[in-house]
N, C-alpha and C positions, 0 to 999 in steps of 0.2 A: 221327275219334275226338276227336283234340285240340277243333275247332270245337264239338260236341257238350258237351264238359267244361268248356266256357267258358260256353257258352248255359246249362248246366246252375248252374250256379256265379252266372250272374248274376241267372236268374231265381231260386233259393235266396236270392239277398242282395236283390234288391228284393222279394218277397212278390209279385211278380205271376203270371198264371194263365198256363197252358202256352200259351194261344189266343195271349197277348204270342210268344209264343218258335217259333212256328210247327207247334201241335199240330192235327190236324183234327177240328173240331166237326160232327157229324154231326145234322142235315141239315147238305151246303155251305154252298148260296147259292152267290155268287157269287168267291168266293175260291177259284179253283182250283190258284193256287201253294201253297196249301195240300200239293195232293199230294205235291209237290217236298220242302216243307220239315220235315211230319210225321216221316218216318224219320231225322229228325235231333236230333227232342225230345225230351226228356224228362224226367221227373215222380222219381227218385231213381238213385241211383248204384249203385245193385245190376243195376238192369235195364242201363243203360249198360255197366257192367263184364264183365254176360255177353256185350253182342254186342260191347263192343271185343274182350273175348280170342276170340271167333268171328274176327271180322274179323283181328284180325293175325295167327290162326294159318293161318288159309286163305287170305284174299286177298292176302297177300303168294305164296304158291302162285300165284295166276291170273297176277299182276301178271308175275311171272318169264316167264311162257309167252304171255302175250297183250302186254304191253306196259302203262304205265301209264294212257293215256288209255283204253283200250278196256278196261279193268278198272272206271277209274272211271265209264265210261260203263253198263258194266253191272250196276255195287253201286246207282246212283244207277236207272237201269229195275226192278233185284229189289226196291227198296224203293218208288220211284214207284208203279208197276202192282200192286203189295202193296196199298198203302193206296188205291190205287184201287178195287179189287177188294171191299175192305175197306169204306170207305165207300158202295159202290152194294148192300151185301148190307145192311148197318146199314140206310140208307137204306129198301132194299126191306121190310125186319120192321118198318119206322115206329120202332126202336129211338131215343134220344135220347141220345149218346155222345161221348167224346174217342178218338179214335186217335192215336197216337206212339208213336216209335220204332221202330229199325232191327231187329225181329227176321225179317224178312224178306228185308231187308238181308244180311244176316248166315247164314241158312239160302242165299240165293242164292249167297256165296260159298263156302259151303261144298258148295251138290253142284256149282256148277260144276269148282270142284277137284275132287272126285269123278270126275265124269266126262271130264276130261282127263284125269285121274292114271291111272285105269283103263283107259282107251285108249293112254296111253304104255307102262304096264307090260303088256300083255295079251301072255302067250306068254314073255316073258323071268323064271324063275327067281329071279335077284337082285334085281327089283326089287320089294320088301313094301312094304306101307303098312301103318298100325294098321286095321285097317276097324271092330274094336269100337270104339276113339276116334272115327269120324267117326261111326259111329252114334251115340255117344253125345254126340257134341257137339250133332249134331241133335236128339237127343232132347231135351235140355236147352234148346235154341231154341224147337223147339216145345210144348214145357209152358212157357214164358215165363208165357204166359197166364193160367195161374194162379195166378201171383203177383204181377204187375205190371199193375196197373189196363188202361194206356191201349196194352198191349202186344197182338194181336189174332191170335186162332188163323188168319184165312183170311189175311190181310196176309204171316202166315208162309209158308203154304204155296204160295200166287200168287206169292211171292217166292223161293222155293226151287224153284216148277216152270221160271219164270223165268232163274235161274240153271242146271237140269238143262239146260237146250235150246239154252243157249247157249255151255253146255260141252261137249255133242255136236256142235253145231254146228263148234266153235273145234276138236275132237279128227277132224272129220272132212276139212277141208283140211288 
C-alpha cells in the first residue's frame, strides 16, 4: 500500500502517464512485467484508498493464518492473473486500453479470508463474522469499475476467483 502511495504521489508531482509508473497498455507487446507491476498503479487516491482499506482489513486476516510470505505471494498472483486475464479479454475485443490497479488484488484477499474464516468457524456457535460487511466490501470492489478509469471488472473477478481457491485450498490442509 505504502509502495503504491509513493508511485502515486510521484507520478502526480512529475505530470507523467501511468505507462512511467507501471500501468498495462492494452495491446502488450512486449513488456510482460507489466503484469506484475499494473496492480500496483494508479491514476488517483480514491481508487487506491478503496483497495488499501480492502487490503488491510482482510489481508492482515490471510497473513495471521497463512504466514507472511505466502500471503504476499498470493495478493501479488490475485492481482498478476487479474490483469492477465484482464489484458487477453481487452486484447481479444481489439479494445485500445490502460489497466491498473489492485482491485483484484484486493477482492482476492478478501474471499480468501472468506473462505478460511468460514471453514475455521463452520459448526462452532461463538464464532460470527459480519458476512453483510464482507459482501459489501466486495461489492464495493467490484463496482470499482465504474468509477475508476483504468480499474477493470474481469481483473476483479480473475482476482477474487483466485483468492476463493486458494483459501479453500489453505482451509483444506
Amino acid at each position: 500500500i505504502l509502495g503504491s502511495a509513493i508511485l502515486l504521489l510521484i507520478q502526480k508531482a512529475t505530470g507523467n502517464p501511468l505507462s512511467t509508473f507501471g500501468g498495462l497498455i492494452v495491446p502488450i507487446g512486449d513488456q510482460w512485467w507489466r503484469y506484475l507491476t499494473a496492480p500496483f498503479a494508479y491514476v488517483d487516491v480514491g481508487y487506491l484508498f478503496v483497495v488499501a482499506v480492502g487490503l488491510a482489513i482482510f489481508s492482515t486476516g490471510v497473513e495471521r493464518r497463512l504466514g507472511t510470505a505466502p500471503t504476499a505471494l498470493l495478493l501479488l498472483a490475485c492481482g498478476a492473473l487479474g490483469v492477465l486475464a484482464a489484458g487477453g479479454i481487452a486484447a481479444a475485443k481489439g479494445d485500445i486500453t490502460v489497466i491498473a490497479g489492485g482491485n483484484g488484488m484486493a477482492l482476492g484477499a478478501v474471499a480468501a479470508w472468506f473462505a478460511i474464516r468460514r471453514s475455521e468457524s463452520h459448526g462452532a456457535i461463538d464464532e460470527e463474522y459480519d458476512v453483510i460487511g464482507v459482501a459489501v466490501a466486495a461489492a464495493v470492489l467490484i463496482a470499482l469499475p465504474l468509477f475508476a478509469p483504468t480499474a477493470d471488472f474481469f481483473a476483479c473477478l480473475v482476482g477474487g476467483a483466485v483468492g476463493a481457491l486458494a483459501g479453500l485450498a489453505a482451509s483444506v490442509t
